[in-house]
C-alpha positions in Angstrom: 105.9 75.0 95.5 102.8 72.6 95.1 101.6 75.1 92.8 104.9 74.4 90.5 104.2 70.6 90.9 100.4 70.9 89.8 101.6 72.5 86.4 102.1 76.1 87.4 103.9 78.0 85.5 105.7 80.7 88.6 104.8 80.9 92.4 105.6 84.6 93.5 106.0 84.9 97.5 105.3 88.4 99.4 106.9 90.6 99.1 107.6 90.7 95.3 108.8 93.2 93.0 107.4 95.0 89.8 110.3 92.9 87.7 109.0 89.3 89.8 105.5 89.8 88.4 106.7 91.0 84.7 108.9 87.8 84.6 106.3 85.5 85.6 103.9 87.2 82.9 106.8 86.6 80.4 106.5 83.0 81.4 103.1 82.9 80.7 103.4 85.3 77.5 106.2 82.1 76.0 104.1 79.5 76.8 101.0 81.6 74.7 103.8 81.2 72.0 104.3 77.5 72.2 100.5 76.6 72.3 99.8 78.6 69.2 102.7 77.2 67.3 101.6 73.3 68.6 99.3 71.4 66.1 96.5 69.7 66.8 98.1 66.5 67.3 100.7 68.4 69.6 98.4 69.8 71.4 96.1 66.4 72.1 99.2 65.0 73.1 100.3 68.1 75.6 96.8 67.5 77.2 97.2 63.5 77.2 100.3 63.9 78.9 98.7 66.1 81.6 95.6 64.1 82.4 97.5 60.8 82.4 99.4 62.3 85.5 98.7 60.8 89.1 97.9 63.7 90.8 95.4 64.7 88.4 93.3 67.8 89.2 89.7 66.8 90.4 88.1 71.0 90.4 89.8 74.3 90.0 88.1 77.4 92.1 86.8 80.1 89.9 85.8 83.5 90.2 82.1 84.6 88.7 79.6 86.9 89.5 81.1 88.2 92.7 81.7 84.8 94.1 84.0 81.5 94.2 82.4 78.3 92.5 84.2 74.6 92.3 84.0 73.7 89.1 85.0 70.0 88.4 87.7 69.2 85.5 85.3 66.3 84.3 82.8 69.6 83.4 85.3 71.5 81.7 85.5 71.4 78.0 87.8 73.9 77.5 90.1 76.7 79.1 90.5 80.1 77.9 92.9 83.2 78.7 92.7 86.2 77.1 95.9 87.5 77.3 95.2 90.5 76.2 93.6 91.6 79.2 96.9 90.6 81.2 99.5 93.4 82.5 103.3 92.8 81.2 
């Protein structure tokens, strides 16, 4: 459940079926939809509204080269998903 409260969009618990995942990629597939149909100005406020939050992210744990790094949210500039690499 933290997972939902830090802005996720599902939280899938063992064991999960075929139609569990598929829904949660849905989710994930409608809120694509709404960030490409946001404007610029929508889309600074989305963020706004996220940092100004008070349990604001400090790092998120990414997967490169074989290995986990930290990587802090002050260094991120942007985030990117290509979904066309995801399984529905």
């Amino acid at each position: 459940m933290e997972a939902i409260k830090e802005n996720g969009i599902d939280y899938l618990l063992k064991p999960f079926s075929e139609d569990d995942l598929k829904n949660a990629f849905e989710k994930v597939h409608n809120f694509k939809n709404i960030f490409q149909k946001a404007s610029a100005n929508d889309l600074v406020d989305i963020i706004s509204r996220i940092n100004d939050q008070e349990s604001k992210k400090t790092s998120f744990l990414v997967f490169k080269n074989n290995k986990y790094l930290t990587v802090k949210t002050d260094d991120i500039a942007y985030i990117y998903i290509n979904y066309t690499s995801l399984p529905l």
